[in-house]
PAGU-150809 format. One record per residue (C-alpha): x, y, z. Coordinates in pm, whole numbers, padded with zeros to 5 digits, always signed. Layout:
BEGIN
XYZ/...
This chain:
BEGIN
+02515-03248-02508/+02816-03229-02256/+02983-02883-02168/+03311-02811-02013/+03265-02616-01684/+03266-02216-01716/+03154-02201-02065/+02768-02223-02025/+02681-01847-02110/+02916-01843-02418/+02785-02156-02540/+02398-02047-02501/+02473-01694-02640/+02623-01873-02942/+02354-02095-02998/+02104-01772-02990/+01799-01923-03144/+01916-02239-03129/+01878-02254-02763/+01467-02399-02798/+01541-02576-03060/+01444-03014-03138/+01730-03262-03197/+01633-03475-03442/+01782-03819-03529/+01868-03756-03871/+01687-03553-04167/+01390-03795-04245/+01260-03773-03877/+01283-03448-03891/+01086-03400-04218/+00838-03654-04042/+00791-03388-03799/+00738-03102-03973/+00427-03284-04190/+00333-03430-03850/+00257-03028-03726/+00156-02922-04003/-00104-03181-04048/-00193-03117-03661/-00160-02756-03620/+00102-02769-03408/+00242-02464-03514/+00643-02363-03572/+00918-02545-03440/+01334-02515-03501/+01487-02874-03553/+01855-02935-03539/+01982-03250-03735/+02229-03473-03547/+02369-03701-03809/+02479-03414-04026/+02742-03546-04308/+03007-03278-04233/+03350-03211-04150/+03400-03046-03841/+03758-02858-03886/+03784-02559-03627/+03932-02247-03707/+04313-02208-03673/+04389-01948-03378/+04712-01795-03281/+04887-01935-02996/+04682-01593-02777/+04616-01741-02398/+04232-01715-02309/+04094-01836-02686/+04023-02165-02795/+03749-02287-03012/+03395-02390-02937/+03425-02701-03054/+03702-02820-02811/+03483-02748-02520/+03132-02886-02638/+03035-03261-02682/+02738-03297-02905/+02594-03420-03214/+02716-03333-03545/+02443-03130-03635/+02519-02883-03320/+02885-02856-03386/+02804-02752-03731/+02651-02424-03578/+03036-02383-03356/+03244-02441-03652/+03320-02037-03650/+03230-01964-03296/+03552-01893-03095/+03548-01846-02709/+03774-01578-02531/+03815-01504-02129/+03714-01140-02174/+03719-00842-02398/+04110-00804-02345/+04101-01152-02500/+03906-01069-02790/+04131-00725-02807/+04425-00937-02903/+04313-01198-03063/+04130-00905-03349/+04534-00779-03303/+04733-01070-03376/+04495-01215-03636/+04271-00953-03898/+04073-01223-04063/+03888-01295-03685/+03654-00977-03748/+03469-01274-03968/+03442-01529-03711/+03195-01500-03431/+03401-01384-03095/+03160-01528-02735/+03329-01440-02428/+03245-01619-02096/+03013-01365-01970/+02809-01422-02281/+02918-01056-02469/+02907-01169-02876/+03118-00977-03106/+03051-01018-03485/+03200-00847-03799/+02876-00622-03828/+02694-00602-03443/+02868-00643-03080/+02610-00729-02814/+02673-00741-02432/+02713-00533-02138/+02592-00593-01773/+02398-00881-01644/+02293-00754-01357/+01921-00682-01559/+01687-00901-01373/+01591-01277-01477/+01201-01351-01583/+01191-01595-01263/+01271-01259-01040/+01059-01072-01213/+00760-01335-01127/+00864-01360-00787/+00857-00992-00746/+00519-00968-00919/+00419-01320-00672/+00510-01090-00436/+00323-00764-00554/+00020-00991-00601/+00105-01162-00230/+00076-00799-00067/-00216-00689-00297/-00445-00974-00172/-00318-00873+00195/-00381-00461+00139/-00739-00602-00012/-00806-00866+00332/-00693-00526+00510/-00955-00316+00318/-01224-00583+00350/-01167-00575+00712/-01129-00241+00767/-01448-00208+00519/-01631-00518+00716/-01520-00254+01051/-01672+00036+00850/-01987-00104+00789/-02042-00233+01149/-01965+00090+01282/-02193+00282+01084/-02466+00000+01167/-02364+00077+01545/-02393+00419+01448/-02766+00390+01297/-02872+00193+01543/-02764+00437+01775/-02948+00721+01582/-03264+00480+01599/-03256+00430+01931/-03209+00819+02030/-03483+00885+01766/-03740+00624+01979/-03604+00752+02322/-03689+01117+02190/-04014+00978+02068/-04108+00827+02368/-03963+01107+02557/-04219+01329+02333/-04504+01081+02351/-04450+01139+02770/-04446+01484+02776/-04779+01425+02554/-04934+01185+02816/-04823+01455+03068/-04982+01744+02939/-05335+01504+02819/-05318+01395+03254/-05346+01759+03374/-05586+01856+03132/-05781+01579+03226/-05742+01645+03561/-05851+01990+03500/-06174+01846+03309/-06215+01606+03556/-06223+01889+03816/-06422+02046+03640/-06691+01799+03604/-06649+01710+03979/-06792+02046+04014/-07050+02000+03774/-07154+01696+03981/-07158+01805+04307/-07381+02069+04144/-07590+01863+03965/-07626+01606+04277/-07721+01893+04502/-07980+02012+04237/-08094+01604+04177/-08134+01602+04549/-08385+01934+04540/-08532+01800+04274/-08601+01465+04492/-08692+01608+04809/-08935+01808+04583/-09090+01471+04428/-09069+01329+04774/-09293+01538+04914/-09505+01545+04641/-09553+01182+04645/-09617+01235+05008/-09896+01478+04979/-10002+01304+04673/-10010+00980+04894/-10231+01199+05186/-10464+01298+04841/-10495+00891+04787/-10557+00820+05121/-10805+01089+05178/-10956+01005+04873/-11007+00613+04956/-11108+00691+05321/-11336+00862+05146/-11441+00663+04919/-11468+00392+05163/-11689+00616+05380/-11899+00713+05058/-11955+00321+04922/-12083+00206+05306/-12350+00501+05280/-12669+00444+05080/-12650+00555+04708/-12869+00862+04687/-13037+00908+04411/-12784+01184+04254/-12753+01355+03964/-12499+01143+03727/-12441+01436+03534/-12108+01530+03736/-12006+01141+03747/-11829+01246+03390/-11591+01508+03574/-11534+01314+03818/-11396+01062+03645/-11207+01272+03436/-11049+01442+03732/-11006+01088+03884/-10839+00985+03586/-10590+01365+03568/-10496+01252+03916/-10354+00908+03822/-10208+01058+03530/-09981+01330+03720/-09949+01041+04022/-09811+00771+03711/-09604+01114+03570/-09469+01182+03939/-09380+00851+04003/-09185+00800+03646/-09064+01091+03730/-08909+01002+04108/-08809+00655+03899/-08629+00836+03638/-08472+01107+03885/-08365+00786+04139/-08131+00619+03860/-08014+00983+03763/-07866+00969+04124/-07748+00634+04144/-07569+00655+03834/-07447+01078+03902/-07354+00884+04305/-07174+00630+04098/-06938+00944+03911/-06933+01102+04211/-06774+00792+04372/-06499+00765+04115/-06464+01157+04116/-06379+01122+04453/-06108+00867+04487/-05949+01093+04189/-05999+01430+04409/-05862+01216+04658/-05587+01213+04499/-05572+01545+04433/-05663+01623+04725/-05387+01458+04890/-05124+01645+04639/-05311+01964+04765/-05177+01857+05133/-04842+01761+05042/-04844+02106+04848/-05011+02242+05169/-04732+02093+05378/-04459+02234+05153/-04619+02563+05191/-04655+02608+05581/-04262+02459+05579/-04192+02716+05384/-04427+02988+05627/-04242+02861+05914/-03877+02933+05719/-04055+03270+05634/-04132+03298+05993/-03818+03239+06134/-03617+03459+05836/-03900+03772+05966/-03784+03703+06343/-03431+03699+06221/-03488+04010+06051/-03614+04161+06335/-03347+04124+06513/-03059+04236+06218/-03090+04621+06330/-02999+04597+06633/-02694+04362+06553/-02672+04580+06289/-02624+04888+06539/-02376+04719+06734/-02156+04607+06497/-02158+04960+06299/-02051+05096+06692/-01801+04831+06716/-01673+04940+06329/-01638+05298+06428/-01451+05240+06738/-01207+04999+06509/-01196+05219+06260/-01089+05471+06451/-00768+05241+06604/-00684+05121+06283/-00631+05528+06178/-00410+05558+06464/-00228+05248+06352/-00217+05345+05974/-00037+05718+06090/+00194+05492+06312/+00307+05295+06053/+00386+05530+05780/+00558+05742+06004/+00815+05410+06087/+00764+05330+05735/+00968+05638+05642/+01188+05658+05895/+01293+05273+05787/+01295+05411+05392/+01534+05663+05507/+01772+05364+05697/+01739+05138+05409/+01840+05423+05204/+02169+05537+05388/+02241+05164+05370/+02202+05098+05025/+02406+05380+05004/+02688+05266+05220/+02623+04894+05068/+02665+05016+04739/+03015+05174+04815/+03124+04875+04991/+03067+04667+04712/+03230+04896+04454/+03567+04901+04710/+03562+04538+04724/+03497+04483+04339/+03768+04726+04312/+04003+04486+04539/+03897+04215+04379/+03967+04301+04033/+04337+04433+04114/+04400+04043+04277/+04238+03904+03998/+04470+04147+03737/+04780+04035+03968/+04667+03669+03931/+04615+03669+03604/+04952+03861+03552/+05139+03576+03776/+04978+03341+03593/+05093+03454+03232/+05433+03519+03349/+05429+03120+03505/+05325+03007+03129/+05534+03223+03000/+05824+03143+03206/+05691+02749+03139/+05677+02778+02758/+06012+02964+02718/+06181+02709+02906/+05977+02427+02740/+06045+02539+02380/+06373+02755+02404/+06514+02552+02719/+06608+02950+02815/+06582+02974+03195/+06371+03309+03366/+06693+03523+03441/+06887+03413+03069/+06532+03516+02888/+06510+03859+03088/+06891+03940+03036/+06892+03852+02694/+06584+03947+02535/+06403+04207+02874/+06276+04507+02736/+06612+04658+02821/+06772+04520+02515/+06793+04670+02153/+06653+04435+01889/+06694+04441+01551/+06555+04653+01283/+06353+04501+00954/+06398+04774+00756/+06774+04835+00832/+06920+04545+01019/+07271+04661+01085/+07128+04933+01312/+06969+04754+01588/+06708+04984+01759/+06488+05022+02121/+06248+04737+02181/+05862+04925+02141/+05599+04722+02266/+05311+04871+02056/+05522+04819+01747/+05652+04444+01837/+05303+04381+01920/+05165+04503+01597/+05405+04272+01389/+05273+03998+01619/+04892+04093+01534/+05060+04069+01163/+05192+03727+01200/+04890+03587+01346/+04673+03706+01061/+04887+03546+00776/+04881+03276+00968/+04493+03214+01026/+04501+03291+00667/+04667+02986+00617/+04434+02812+00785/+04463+02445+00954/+04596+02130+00757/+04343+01887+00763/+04537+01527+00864/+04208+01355+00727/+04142+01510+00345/+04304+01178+00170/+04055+01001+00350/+03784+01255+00318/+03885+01269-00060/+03856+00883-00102/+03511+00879+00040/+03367+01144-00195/+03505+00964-00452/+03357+00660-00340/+03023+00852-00295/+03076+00990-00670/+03133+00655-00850/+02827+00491-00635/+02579+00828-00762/+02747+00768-01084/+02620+00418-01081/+02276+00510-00943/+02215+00800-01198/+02278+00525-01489/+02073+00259-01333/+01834+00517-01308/+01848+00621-01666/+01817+00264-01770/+01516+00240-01536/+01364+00519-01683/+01413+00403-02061/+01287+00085-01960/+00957+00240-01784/+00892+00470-02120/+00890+00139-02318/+00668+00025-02092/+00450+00365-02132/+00433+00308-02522/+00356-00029-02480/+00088+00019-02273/-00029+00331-02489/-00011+00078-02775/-00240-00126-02613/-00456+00109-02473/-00543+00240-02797/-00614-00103-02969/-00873-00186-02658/-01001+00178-02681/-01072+00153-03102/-01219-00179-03048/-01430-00123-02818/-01515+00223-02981/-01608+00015-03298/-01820-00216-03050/-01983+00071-02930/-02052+00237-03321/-02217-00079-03426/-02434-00117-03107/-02548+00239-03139/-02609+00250-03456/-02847-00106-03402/-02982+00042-03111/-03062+00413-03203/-03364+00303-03480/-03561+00139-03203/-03593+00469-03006/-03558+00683-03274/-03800+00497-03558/-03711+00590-03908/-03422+00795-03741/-03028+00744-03817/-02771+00858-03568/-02392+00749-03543/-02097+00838-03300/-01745+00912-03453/-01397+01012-03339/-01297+01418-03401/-00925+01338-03369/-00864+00924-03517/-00494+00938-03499/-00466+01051-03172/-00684+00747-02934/-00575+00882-02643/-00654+01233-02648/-00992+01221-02874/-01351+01335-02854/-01623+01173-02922/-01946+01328-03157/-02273+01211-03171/-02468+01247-03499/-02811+01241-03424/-03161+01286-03741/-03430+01177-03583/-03713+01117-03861/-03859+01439-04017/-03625+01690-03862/-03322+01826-04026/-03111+01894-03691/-02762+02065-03687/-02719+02020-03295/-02816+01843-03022/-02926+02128-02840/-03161+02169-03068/-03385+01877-02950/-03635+01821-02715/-03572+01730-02380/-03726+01354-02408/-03531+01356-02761/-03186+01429-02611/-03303+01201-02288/-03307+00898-02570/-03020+01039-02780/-02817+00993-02450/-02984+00678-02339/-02924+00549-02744/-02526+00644-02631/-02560+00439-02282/-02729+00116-02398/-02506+00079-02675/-02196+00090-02449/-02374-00149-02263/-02412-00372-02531/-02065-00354-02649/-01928-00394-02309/-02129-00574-02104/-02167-00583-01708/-02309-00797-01454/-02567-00511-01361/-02671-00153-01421/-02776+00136-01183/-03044+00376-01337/-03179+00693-01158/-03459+00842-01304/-03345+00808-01683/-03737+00799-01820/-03862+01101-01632/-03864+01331-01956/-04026+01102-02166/-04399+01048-02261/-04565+00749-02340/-04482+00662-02679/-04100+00679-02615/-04131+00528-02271/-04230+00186-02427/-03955+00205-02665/-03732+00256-02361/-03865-00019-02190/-03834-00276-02467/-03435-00170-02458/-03489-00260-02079/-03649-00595-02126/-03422-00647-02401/-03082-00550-02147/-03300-00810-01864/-03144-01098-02082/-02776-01092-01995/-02739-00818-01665/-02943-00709-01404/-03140-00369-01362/-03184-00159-01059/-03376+00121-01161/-03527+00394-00933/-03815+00535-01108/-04176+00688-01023/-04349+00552-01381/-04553+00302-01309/-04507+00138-01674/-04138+00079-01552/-04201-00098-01252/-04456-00308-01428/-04187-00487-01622/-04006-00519-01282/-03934-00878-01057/-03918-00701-00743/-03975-00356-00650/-03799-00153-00280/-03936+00121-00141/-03931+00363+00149/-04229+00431+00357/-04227+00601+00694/-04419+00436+01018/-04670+00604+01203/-04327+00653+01487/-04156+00847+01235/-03928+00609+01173/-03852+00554+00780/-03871+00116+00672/-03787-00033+00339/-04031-00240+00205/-03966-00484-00072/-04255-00675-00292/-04132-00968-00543/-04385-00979-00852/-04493-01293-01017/-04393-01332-01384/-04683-01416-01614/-04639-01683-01806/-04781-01551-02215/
């Protein structure tokens, strides 16, 4: 199909419908296409039939300049000029004014001017085109979308920025928290040393007094062994002596006691010598602590001298501070002598200088005084000069302006018009009278009023005018954009409203089914169901929840238990899960008011919900995290430091 140039928008607002429309060949193809899509569901499509058997005679127009027929400007089948046998194309509205003027019957035909307005017996549609196009509207909302994936990089950044910050930050707090530790733990170590060192000092002592008692106590058994040696040596001299002599023939009745004594004395020799034994490795070992006790009180010791040190240092500063003392009263005495005898010239200087203080108060006083007239004589000179100046001076501009505007000269003005001259009277101007200056200069206060009253012309008000009337048709504009805008934005509103309400009753009846499948599995023989308290108004509705569990005849929910409104809520939750699915679910402590028997219910709606999404659940029942895969915790180290710890359990296989 050919068009002539400039008459695209009547054409397509002629065609209306037509526009999307098939060409088809002729009228069996296009009943071959209609089976075709219905046999396919293709759905619904407009065809247009080319080869149309009709007689294309266009409408007779008056000769009106700007209106010809549709026809004469559009090459296409016959079918399509069928549908522009009573179209007619005018310029503009003016057209279309006097083309309904110079010919009645046109209100039948269809009227398309150039800008696309179509004007029909029964409906006139058109106005401005300045409404934007779809393709704008997609690249504006390209654009939206463009900036929302850039404001989302920004808040994934800034987010990303967030998160490393506050890691910064923990790891901050985590390191102060060790530092303080170990800064505790010190302290700790610090205190445990000197106590030690005060035990240790303490058993230093003990040692030196148990070595000098272990060393009594040896001397003791070494001269015991020594006269016990002397008793063994006497005793085998003897006994040497008394085996060369001849065996007399004695009586063996002591030879019993003997031995028995014999025998006593190598018992307390064998007890004196375990003794001296035991008491000799009691020494080496007490030596051995004495040893090590003495490189500590070395130490010590050696921090006693340095503290020694410190302390003479500081006798000698103490010393020197006494001998300085010493000697303060007498430079004490000296320098209250020398502070009497300049305390004493500085009251001679004090009366000398108040008495010249007054005596210059006075002299500044007479010459303020004589100042002060001086300055009012010469203010006084000054101002007359200035008056005479400023007199000279008005009578130059004076003199200027009267020559300038009434081209009079000085003398002409002064013999003319001086305040010699009579001038006439307002109220009786035949009778001229004496010039007054009070009076002449109240009709000039007069003159100036009604004049200021007047005011200034403004040279610019055309132009000022043109501008606010420029400014007025562009607010003009604005305010009906801006009413259109705002028409168009409460469609949107009920649109939006519309479909807010469909999504919102769907899913309500989504959520009503669910409940109602999922309330007798925590509720066993029970019947409970949710419902709207205001239907015809989605937006603005409550919701009520009906709840009988089995036995009990209950009027409201605050009549239940606290396990039985725990499920009657949970009932509520799981079946908006169910009717609206998400990828995972976030529970805090939702079985803590229930016993047993309802806790395994609960838990079969949480295996059950395992299927399609993904539970995190914090809980203390153990029968919960039995059905869990992995279970976090938070335990706190023996550094006081809390860790999570995580465990992944191993699904058994039934």
């Amino acid at each position: 199909m050919r068009i002539d140039a400039g008459f695209e928008a009547a054409i397509s607002a002629a065609l209306g419908t037509l526009a999307d429309a098939i060409v088809a060949d002729n009228r069996s193809d296009a009943l071959d296409a209609i089976e075709h899509l219905k046999g396919n569901n293709g759905g619904r499509v407009e065809l247009v039939v080319a080869d149309v058997d009709s007689k294309i005679k266009p409408t007779n127009l008056p000769q009106i300049s700007g209106a010809r027929n549709a026809v004469d400007v559009v090459d296409a089948p016959t079918g399509i000029l069928a549908n522009l046998v009573n179209v007619v194309i005018v310029d503009d509205i003016a057209a279309a004014r006097a083309l309904y003027a110079a010919q009645p019957t046109a209100a039948k035909l269809v009227v398309i001017t150039k800008e696309g307005d179509v004007l029909t017996e029964s409906v006139i549609r058109g106005g401005s085109g300045q409404k934007p196009s779809k393709v704008e509207l997609v690249a504006e909302r390209d654009s939206a979308e463009s900036s929302l994936a850039q404001v989302n990089t920004t808040i994934d950044r800034l987010r990303a920025e967030l998160n490393s910050a506050r890691a910064l930050e923990t790891s901050a707090k985590e390191q102060t928290a060790r530092a303080l530790a170990e800064l505790k733990k010190n302290d700790a170590e610090l205190a445990s040393h000197a106590e030690k060192l005060g035990r240790l000092r303490v058993q230093v002592e003990d040692l030196d007094a148990e070595r000098a008692r272990l060393e009594r106590v040896a001397d003791t058994a070494r001269e015991g062994i020594a006269v016990a040696q002397q008793g063994v040596e006497q005793a085998v001299s003897l006994h040497e002596e008394f085996s060369k002599r001849e065996r007399p023939n004695l009586d063996t009745s002591a030879r019993v006691d003997l031995a028995l004594a014999l025998d006593n004395s190598r018992q307390k020799e064998l007890d004196v010598k375990v003794e001296l034994g035991s008491a000799t490795d009691r020494l080496r070992v007490e030596s051995e602590r004495a040893t090590a006790l003495r490189s500590q009180i070395g130490d010590a010791l050696d921090a006693i001298e340095r503290s020694k040190a410190a302390a003479q240092l500081q006798a000698r500063q103490l010393a020197s501070a006494q001998s300085v003392l010493e000697l303060l009263p007498v430079a004490i005495t000296a320098i209250e002598k020398s502070g009497q005898v300049a305390k004493l010239a500085l009251h001679d200087l004090e009366s000398k200088r108040r008495n010249q203080n007054e005596e210059l108060v006075r002299l500044r006083g007479e010459t303020s005084t004589v100042q002060n007239r001086l300055s009012a004589l010469t203010q006084t000179v000054h101002d007359i000069e200035l008056s005479n100046h400023e007199k000279r001076l008005n009578l130059a501009n004076l003199v200027s302006k009267a020559n300038e505007d009434l081209a009079l000269d000085q003398q002409v003005l002064v013999n003319e018009y001086g305040p010699d001259q009579l001038i006439p009277d307002p109220e009786n101007p035949e009778t001229p009278k004496p010039f007054v200056k009070s009076e002449q200069q109240k009709r000039l206060h007069e003159a100036e009023r009604l004049l200021e009253r007047l005011g200034r012309v403004n040279p610019l008000a055309l132009e000022e005018f043109a501008a606010l009337e420029q400014r007025h048709k562009f607010l003009t504009e604005q305010l009906a954009d801006l009413t259109k805008t705002r028409a168009d934005l409460m469609e949107i509103i009920k649109e939006l409203d519309s479909k807010m309400q469909s999504i919102f009753e769907e899913a309500f009846e989504d959520t009503k089914r669910a409940f109602e499948q999922v309330f007798p599995v925590l509720f066993p023989g029970g019947t409970g169901s949710i419902y709207l308290t205001d239907h015809d108004n989605m937006l603005t509705t409550g919701l009520e929840v009906n709840v009988k569990p089995a036995g009990k005849r209950i009027e409201r929910l605050s009549l239940l238990s606290g396990g039985e409104r725990s499920l009657a809520a949970l009932a509520l939750l799981v079946a908006i899960f169910k009717a609206r699915p998400s990828p995972f679910y976030v529970l805090d402590e939702v079985e803590a008011a229930l016993d047993d028997a309802n806790l395994g219910r609960l838990l079969d709606i949480f295996l059950d919900l395992k299927k399609s999404s993904q539970l995190v659940i914090i809980t203390h029942q153990k029968r919960t995290m039995e059905i869990a895969d992995a279970l976090y915790g938070v335990s706190m180290r023996q550094d006081g430091i809390s860790a999570v710890v995580s465990q992944r359990l191993e699904v058994s296989e039934d």
